[in-house]
N, C-alpha and C positions, 0 to 999 in steps of 0.2 A: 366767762372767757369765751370766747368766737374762736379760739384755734391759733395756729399760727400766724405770725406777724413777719414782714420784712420792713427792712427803714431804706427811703429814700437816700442815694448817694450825692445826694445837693445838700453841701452843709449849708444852705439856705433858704431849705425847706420849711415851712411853715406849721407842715401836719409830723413832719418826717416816719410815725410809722404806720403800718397799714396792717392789716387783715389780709393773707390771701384771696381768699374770696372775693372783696370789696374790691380788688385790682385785678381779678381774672388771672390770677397766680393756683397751682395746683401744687409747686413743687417749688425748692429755693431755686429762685434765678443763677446762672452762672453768671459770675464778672460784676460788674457795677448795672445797679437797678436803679432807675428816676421815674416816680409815680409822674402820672398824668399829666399833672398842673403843671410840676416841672418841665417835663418834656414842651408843653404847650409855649412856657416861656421862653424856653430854648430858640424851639421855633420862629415865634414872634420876633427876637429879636435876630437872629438871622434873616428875616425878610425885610427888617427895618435899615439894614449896611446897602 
């Protein structure tokens, strides 16, 4: 075990959970958390409209 984990709040997420560490997380995020990739796809498709 690596420690503690949080899960992506994109119910379509691919990895959905992670490692603290692995996300640069130290403590539980407040509110809704989206790992990386999600976030990136957010993105992406916000500059595609």
């Amino acid at each position: 075990s690596y420690g503690e984990m949080v899960a992506c709040d994109n119910p379509g997420c691919k990895i959905e959970w992670f490692h603290y560490g692995c996300v640069g997380l130290r403590e539980p995020p407040k509110g809704n958390w989206y790992c990386p990739d999600c976030v990136g796809t957010q993105r992406r498709r916000k500059g595609k409209s």
